[in-house]
VEXZAKE-38228 format. One record per residue (C-alpha): residue number from 1; residue in three letters; x, y, z negated. Coordinates in nm, 2 decimals, padded with zeros to 4 digits. Each point is the difference from the previous one (the first is absolute). Example, Ala and Ser with C-alpha at 12.3 -4.5 7.8 and 13.67 -1.06 7.14 Angstrom:
residues 2
SITE   drennu   sevex        x        y        z
SITE        1     ala    01.23   -00.45   -00.78
SITE        2     ser    00.14    00.34    00.07
end
This chain:
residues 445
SITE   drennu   sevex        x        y        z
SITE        1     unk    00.00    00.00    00.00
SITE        2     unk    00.13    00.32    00.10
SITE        3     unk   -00.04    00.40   -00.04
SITE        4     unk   -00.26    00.08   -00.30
SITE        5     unk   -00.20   -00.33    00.10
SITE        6     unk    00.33   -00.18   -00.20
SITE        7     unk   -00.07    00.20   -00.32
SITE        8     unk   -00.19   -00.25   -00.32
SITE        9     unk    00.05   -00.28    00.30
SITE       10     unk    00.23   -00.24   -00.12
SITE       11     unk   -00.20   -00.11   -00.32
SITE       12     unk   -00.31   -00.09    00.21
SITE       13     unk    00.13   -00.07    00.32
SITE       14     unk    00.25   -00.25   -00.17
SITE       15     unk   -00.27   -00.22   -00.14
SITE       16     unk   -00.13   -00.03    00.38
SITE       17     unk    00.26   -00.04    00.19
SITE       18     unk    00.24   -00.17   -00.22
SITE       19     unk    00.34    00.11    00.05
SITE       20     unk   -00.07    00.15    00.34
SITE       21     unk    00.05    00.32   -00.19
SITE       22     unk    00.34   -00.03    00.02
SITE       23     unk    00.09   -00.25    00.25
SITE       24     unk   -00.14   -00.15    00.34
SITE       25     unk   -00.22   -00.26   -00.07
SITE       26     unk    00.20   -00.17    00.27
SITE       27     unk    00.37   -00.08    00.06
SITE       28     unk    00.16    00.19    00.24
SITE       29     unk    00.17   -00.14    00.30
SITE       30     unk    00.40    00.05   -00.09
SITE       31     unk    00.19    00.25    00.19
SITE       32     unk    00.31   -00.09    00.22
SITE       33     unk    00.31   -00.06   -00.18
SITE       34     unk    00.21    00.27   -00.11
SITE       35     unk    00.40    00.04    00.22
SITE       36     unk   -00.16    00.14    00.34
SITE       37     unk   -00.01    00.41    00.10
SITE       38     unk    00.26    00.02   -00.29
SITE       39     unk    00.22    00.29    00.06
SITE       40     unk    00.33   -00.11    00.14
SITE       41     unk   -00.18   -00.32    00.13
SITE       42     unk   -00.13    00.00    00.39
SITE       43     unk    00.03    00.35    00.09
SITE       44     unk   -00.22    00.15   -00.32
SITE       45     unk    00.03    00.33   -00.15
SITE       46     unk    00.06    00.07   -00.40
SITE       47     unk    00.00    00.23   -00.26
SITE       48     unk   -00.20    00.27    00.13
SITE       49     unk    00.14    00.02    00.32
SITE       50     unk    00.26    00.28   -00.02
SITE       51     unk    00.28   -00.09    00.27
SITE       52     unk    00.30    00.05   -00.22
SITE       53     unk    00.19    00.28    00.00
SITE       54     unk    00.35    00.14    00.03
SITE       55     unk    00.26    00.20   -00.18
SITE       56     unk    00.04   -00.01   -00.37
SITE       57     unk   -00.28    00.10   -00.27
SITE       58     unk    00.02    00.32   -00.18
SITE       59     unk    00.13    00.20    00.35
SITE       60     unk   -00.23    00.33    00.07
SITE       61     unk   -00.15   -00.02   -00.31
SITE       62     unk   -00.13   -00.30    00.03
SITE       63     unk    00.00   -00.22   -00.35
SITE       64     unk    00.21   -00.32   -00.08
SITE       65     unk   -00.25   -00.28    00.15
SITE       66     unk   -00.25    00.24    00.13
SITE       67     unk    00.13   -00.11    00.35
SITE       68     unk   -00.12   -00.35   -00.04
SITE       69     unk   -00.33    00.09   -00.19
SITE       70     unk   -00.32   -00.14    00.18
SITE       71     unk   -00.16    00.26    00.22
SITE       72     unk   -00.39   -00.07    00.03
SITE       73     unk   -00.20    00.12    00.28
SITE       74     unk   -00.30    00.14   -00.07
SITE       75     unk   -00.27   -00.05    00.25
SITE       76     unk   -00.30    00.26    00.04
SITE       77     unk   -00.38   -00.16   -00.02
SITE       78     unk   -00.12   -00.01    00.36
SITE       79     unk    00.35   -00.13    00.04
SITE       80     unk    00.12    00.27    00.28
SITE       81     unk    00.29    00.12   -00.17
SITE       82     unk    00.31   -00.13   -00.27
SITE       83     unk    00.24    00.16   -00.19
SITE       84     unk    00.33   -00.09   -00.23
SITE       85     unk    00.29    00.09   -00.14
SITE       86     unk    00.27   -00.14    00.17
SITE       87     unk    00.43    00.14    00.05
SITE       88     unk    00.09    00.21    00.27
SITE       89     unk    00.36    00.04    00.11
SITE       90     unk    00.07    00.39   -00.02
SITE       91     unk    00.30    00.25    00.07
SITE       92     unk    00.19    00.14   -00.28
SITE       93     unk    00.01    00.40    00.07
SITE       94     unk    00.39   -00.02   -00.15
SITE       95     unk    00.15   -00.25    00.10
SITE       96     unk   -00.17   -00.13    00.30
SITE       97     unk   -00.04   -00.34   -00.15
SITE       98     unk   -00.29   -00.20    00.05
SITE       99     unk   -00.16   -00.10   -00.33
SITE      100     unk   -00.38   -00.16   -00.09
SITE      101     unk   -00.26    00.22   -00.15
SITE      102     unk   -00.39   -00.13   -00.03
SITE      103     unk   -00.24    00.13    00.26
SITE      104     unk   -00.37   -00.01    00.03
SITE      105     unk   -00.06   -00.21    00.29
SITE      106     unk   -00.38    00.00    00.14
SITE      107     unk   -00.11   -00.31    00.23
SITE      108     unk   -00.29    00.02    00.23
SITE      109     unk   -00.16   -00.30    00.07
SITE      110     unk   -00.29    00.07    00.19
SITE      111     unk    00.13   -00.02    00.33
SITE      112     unk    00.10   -00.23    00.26
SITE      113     unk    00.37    00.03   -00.12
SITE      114     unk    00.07    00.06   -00.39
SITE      115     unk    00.30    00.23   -00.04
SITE      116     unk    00.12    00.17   -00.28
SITE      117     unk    00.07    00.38   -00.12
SITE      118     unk    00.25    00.14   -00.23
SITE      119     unk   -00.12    00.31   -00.17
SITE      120     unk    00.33    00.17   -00.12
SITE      121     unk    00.03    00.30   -00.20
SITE      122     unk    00.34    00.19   -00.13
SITE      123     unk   -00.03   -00.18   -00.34
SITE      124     unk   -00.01   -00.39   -00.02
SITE      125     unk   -00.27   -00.14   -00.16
SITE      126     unk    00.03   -00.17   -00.34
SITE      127     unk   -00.04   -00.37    00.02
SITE      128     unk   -00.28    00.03   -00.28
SITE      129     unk   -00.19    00.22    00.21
SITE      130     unk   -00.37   -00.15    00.10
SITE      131     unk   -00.15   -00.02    00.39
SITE      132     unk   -00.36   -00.05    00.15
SITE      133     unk   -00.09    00.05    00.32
SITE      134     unk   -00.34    00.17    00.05
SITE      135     unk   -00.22   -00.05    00.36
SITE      136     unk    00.12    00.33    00.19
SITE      137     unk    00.35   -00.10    00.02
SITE      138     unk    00.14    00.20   -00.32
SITE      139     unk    00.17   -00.16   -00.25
SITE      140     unk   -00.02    00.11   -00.41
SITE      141     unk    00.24   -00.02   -00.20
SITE      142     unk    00.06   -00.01   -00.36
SITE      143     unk    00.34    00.13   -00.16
SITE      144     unk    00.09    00.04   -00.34
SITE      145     unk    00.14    00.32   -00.08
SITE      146     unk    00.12    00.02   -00.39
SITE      147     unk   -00.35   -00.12   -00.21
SITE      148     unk   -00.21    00.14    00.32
SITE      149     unk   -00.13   -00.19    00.30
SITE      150     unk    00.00    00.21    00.33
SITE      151     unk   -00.20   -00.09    00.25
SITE      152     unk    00.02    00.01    00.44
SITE      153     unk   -00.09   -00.02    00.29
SITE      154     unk    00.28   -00.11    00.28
SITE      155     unk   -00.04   -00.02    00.38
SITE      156     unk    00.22   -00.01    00.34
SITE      157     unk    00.01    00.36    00.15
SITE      158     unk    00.22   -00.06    00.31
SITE      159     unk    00.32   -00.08   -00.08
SITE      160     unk   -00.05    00.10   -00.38
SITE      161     unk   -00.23   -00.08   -00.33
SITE      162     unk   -00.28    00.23   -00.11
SITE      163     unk   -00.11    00.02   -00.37
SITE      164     unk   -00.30    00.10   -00.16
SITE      165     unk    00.06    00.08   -00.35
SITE      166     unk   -00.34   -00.11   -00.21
SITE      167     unk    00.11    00.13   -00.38
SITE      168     unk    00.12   -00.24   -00.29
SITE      169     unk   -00.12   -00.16   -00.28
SITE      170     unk    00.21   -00.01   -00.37
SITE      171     unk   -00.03   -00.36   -00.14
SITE      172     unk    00.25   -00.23   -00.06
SITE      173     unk   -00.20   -00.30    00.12
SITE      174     unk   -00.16    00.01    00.33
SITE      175     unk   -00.07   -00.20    00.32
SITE      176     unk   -00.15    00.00    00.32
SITE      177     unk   -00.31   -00.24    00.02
SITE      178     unk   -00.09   -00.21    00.37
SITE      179     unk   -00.06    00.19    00.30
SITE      180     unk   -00.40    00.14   -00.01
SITE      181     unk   -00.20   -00.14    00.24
SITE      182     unk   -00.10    00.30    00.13
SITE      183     unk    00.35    00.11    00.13
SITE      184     unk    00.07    00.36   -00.11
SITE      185     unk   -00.03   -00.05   -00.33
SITE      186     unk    00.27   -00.13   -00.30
SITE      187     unk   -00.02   -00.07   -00.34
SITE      188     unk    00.19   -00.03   -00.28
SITE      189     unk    00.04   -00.18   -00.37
SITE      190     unk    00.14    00.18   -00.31
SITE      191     unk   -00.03   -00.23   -00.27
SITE      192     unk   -00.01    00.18   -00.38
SITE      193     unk   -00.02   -00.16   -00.36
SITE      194     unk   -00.35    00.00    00.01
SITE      195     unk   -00.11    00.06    00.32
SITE      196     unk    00.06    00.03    00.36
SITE      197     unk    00.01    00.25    00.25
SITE      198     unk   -00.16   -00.03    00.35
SITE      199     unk    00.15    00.25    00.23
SITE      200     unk   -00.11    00.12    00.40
SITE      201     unk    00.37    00.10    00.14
SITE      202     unk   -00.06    00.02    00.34
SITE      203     unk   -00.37    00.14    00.19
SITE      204     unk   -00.06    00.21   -00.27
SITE      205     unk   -00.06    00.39    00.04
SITE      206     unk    00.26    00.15   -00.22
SITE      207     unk    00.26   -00.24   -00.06
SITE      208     unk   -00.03   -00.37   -00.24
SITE      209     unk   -00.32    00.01   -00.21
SITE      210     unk   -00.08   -00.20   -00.34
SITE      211     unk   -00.29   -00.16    00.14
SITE      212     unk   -00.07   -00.26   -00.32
SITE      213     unk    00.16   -00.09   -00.32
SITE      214     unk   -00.10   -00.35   -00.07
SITE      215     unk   -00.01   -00.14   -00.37
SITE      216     unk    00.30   -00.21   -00.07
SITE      217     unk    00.35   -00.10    00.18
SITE      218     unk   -00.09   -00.07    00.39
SITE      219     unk    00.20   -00.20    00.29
SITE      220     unk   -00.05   -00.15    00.32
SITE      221     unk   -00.26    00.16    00.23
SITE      222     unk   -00.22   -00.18    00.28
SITE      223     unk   -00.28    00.18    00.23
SITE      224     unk   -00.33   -00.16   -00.05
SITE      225     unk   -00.13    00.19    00.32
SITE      226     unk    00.02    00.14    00.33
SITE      227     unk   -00.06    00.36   -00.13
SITE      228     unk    00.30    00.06   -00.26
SITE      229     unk   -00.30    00.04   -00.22
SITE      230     unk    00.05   -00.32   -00.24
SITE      231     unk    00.34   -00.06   -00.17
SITE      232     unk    00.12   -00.35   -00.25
SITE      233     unk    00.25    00.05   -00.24
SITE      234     unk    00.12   -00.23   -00.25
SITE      235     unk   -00.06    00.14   -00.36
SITE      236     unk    00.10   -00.08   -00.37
SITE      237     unk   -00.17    00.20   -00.27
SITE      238     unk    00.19    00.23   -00.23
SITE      239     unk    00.14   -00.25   -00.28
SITE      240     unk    00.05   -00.28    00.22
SITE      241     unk   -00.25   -00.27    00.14
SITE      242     unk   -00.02   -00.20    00.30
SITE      243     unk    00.00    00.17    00.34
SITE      244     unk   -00.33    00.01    00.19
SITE      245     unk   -00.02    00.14    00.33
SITE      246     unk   -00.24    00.28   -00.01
SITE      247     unk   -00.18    00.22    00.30
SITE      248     unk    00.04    00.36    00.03
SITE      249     unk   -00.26    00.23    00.20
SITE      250     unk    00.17    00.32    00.11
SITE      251     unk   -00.26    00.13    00.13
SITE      252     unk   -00.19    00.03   -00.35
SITE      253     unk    00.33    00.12   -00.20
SITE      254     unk    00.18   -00.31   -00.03
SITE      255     unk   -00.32   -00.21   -00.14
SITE      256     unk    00.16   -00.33   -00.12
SITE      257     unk   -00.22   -00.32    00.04
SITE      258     unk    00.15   -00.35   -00.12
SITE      259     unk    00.10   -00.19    00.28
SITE      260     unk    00.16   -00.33   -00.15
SITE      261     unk   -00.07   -00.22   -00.29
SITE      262     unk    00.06   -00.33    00.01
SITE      263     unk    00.03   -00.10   -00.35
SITE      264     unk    00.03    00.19   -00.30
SITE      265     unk    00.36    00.02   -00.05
SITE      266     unk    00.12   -00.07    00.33
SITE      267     unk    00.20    00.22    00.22
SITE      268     unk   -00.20    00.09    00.32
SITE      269     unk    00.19    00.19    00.30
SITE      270     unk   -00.13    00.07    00.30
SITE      271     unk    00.26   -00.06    00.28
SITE      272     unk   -00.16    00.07    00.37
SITE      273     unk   -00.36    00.07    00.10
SITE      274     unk   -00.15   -00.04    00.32
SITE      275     unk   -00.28    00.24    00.09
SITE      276     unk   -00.18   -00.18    00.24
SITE      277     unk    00.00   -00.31   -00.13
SITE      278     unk    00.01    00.10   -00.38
SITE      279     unk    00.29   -00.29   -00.06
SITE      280     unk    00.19    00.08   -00.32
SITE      281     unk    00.32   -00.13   -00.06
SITE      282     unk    00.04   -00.04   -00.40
SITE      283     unk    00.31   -00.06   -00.25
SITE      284     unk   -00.11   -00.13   -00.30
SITE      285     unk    00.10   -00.16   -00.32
SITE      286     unk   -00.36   -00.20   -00.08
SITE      287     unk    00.09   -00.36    00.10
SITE      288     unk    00.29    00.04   -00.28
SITE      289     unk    00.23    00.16    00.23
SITE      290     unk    00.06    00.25    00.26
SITE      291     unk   -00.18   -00.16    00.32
SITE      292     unk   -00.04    00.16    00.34
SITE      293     unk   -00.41    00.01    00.02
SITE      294     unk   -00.27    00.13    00.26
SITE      295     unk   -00.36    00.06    00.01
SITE      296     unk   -00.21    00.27    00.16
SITE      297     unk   -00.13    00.31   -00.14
SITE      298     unk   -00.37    00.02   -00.12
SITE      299     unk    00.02   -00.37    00.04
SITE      300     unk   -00.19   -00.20   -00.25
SITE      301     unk    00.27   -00.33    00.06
SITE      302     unk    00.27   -00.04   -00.24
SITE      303     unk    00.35    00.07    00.07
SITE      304     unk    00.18   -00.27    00.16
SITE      305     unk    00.38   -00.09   -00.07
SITE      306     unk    00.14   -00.22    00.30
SITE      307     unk    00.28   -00.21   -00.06
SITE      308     unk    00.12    00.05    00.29
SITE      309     unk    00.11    00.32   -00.09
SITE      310     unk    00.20   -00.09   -00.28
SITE      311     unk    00.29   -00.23    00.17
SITE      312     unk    00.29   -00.08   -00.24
SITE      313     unk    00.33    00.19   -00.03
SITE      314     unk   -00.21    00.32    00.23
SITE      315     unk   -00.12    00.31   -00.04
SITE      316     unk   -00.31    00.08    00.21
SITE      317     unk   -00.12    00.39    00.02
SITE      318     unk   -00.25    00.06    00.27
SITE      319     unk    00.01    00.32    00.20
SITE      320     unk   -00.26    00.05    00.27
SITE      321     unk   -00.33   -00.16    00.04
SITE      322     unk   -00.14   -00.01    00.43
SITE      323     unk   -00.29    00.23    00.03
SITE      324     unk   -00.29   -00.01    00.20
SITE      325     unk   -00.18   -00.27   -00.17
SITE      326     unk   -00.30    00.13   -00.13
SITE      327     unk   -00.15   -00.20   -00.25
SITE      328     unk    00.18   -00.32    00.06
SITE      329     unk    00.32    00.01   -00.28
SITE      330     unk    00.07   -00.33    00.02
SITE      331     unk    00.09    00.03    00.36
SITE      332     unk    00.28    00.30   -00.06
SITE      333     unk    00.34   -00.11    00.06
SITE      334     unk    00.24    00.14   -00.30
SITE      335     unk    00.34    00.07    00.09
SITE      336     unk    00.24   -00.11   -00.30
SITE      337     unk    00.37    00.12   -00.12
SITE      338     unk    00.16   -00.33   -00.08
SITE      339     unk    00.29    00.03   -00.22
SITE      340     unk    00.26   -00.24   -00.14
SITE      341     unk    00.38   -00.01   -00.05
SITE      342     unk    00.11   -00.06    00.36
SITE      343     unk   -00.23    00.32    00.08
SITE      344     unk   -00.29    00.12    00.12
SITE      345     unk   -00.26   -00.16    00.27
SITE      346     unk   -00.36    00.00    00.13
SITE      347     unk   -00.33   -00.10   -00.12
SITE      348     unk   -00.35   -00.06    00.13
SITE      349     unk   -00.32   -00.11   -00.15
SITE      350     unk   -00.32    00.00    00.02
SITE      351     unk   -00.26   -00.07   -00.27
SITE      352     unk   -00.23   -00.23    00.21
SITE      353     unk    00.32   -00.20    00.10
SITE      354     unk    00.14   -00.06   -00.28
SITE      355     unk    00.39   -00.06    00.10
SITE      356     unk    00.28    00.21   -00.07
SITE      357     unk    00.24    00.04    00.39
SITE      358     unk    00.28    00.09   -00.08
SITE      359     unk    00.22    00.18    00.35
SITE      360     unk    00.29    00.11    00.13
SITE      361     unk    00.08    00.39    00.03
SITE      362     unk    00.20    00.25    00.19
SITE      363     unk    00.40    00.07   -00.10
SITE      364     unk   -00.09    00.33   -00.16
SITE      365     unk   -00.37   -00.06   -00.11
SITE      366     unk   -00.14    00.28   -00.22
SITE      367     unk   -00.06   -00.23   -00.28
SITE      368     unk   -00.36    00.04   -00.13
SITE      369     unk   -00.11    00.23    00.29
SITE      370     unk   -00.20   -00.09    00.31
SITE      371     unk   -00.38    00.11    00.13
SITE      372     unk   -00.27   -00.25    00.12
SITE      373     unk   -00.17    00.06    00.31
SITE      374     unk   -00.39   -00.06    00.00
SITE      375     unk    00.05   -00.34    00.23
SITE      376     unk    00.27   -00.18   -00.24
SITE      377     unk    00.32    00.20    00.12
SITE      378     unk    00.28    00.05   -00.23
SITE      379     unk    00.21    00.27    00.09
SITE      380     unk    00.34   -00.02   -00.21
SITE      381     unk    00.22    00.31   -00.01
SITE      382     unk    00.39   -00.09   -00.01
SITE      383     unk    00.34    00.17    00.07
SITE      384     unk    00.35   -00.18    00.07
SITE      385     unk    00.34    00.04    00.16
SITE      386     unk   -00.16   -00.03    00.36
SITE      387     unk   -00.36    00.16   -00.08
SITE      388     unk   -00.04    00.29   -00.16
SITE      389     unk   -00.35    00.05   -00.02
SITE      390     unk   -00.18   -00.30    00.12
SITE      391     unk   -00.36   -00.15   -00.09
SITE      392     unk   -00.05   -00.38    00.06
SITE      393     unk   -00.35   -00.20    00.05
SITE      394     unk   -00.13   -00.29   -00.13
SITE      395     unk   -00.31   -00.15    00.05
SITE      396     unk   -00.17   -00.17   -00.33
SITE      397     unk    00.07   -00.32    00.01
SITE      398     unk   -00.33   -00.27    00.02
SITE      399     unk   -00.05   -00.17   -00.37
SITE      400     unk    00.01   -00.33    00.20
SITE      401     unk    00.32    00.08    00.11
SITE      402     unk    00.36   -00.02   -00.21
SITE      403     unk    00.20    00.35   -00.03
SITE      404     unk    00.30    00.04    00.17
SITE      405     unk    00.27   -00.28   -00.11
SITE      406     unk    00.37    00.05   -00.06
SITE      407     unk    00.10   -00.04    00.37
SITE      408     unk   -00.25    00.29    00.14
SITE      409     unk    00.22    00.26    00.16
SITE      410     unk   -00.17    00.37    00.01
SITE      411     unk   -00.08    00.06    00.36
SITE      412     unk   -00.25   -00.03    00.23
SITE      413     unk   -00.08   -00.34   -00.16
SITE      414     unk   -00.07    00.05   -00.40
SITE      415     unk   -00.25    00.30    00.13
SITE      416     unk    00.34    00.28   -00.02
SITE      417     unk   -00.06    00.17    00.34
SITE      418     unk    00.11    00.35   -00.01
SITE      419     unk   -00.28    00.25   -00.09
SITE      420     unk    00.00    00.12    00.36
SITE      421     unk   -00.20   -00.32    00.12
SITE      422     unk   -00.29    00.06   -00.21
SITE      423     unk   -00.29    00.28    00.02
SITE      424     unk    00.04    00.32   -00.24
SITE      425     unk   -00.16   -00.05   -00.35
SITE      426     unk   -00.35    00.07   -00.01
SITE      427     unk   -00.07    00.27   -00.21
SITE      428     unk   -00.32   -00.06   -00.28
SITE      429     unk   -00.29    00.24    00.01
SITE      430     unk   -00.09    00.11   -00.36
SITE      431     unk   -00.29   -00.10   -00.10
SITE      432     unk   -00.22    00.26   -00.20
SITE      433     unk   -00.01   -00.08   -00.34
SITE      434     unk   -00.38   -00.01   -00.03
SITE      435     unk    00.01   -00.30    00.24
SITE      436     unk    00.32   -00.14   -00.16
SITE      437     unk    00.01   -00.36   -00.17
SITE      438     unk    00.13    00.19   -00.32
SITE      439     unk   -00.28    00.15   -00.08
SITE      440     unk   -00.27   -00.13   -00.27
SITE      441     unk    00.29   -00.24   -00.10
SITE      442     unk    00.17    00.24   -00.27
SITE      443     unk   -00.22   -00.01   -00.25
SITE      444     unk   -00.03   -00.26   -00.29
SITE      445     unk   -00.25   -00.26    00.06
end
């Protein structure tokens, strides 16, 4: 049971449903074995796919190990444009030298042909600094300035970068949330003792704007509609408590609505949500511990628990859910960051099949970042040595089908065709929010 539907369930439902509460009533089919897409093993990517770079930390500024810390792309929601942090080779005014210096680097992947931007300015970035890419092609950026956060806008002009200076905030503790679904809009968290700060920094009128301060410490952050209207966060009371994902309404003051209550005590965090659909994608501590969950919001049904998405010695974190399937959840396919020693790797599942395919990825994948296409097309961004802004497709695989084993090369084959062989992404019209399956479904029941 999902959304308020899941609040007072789990004593009544239980007695019904036995312990389909908190597990499928079912075994799951196994997935395939771990060893295959492994980084290092048959042409797949690692880490977070930052081609490594040359000359030695600390030069230009640049910290002790900041050159080998993770960039990750960011990927704006109707999935047109990306943006990271990544090292730039740049000329020393003195002594002529060339020397590395991070850069705000926007991708476009709309197109027929990704291709990336650098967005340079006479000061290197810190490495600490936050991106997001917004629909219009500018990119915001957060930068911490003493115990302020200052706040941009970048974009190409010609041969140079433009900024748009948006005003700063004075907290020691802040961060951007996901990209809004509406596309010229971005917020961000500023978590206090007691409470938390929702701020608009970006398609405001006069610079960021506190927009809600919600009881208790918040994290996370998923869109619960097409709008930007409806906002999850993850919440624990002042003085401690589980966390409960809860639903804030900016468009009545930051209204907050319980979203998540499995059991009493348990920790419920809300990962992904799919408006369409309504598909949640849960972490939760109720079976006795943490578990990776789904269900669908408003739903009546309690939360299932596959085992197939708990396979030994991995980590599983999903990251985008296929769109398009209006009022049929169990059909999305959910893209999953599989994670292990070796490295990092692909997952896809769906809830109706039941099976956990585990494939191979790009040299250079994005770890954790991708967009689904309405017809089951996964578009993986990745960078390397010979591609420096690439995006590969894969089709979901069938459930009938194994995943791509160890021997799978990534080519025309495994589903890796360059971006240029498939159609631009289609872009999602919003749906109004009086028609939207959100609504009626935030309110206890």
């Amino acid at each position: 049971m999902t959304a308020c539907a899941m609040e007072n369930e789990t004593a009544g439902a239980a007695e019904a449903a036995g312990d389909a509460v908190l597990e499928d009533d079912e075994p799951d089919a196994p997935g395939e074995p771990a060893g295959f897409g492994v980084p290092g093993k048959d042409g797949a990517g690692g880490g977070d796919g930052v081609p490594e770079q040359g000359g030695a930390p600390g030069e230009s500024g640049v910290p002790a190990g900041a050159a080998l810390a993770p960039s990750a792309l960011t990927i704006a929601a109707d999935g047109s444009y990306a943006a990271r942090l990544t090292l730039r080779n740049v000329a020393a005014e003195a002594s002529g030298d060339t020397a590395q210096a991070w850069c705000v680097e926007r991708w476009t992947l709309d197109g027929h042909e990704p291709y990336a931007v650098p967005l340079p300015l006479d000061q290197p970035e810190e490495p600490d600094s936050q991106v997001l890419p917004l629909a219009d092609g500018r990119v915001l950026i957060r930068r911490r300035i003493a115990d302020r956060n200052a706040f941009s806008l970048l974009y190409p002009t010609g041969p140079g970068t433009g900024e748009l200076p948006l005003g700063t905030i004075g907290c020691a503790d802040l961060s951007l949330l996901p990209p809004s679904p509406d596309g010229a809009s971005a917020y961000a968290l500023s978590v206090g003792a007691r409470s938390t700060a929702l701020w608009l920094v970006a398609g405001g009128t006069f610079g960021p704007e506190l927009v809600a301060e919600v009881p208790g410490r918040c994290t996370g952050g998923v869109w619960l509609d097409r709008a930007g209207r409806m906002l999850a966060l993850d919440r624990e009371m002042p003085g401690g408590g589980p966390v409960k994902a809860v639903a804030v309404d900016l468009e009545r003051g930051g209204e907050v609505t319980p979203l998540l209550q499995i059991a009493p005590e348990s920790n419920d965090r809300l990962l992904l949500a799919d408006a369409d659909s309504g598909l949640l994608l849960i972490r939760s501590n109720a079976p006795g511990h943490d578990r990776l969950g789904w269900g669908v919001l408003g739903s009546c049904l309690p939360v299932r628990f596959p085992e197939c998405l708990r396979p030994a010695d991995l980590a599983v974190t999903p990251f985008a859910v296929q769109p398009g399937q209006m009022l049929m959840p169990e059909s999305c396919a959910v893209a999953l960051r599989i994670d292990a020693a070796a490295g990092s790797w692909l997952g896809v599942w769906r809830p109706a099949g039941r099976r956990l395919h585990q494939l191979a990825v790009p040299e250079g994948w994005q770890a954790g970042r991708g967009v689904w296409t309405r017809d089951g097309a996964l578009r993986l961004p990745y960078a390397n040595e010979n591609v420096a802004c690439g995006v590969a497709l894969l089709e979901a695989p069938v459930d009938g089908e194994r995943g791509t084993g160890p021997a799978a090369e990534v080519g025309a084959e495994s589903g890796m065709q360059p971006s240029a062989a498939a159609a631009p992404l289609p872009m999602c019209k919003p749906i109004p929010l009086g028609q939207a399956p959100l609504m009626g479904r935030m309110v206890p029941g």
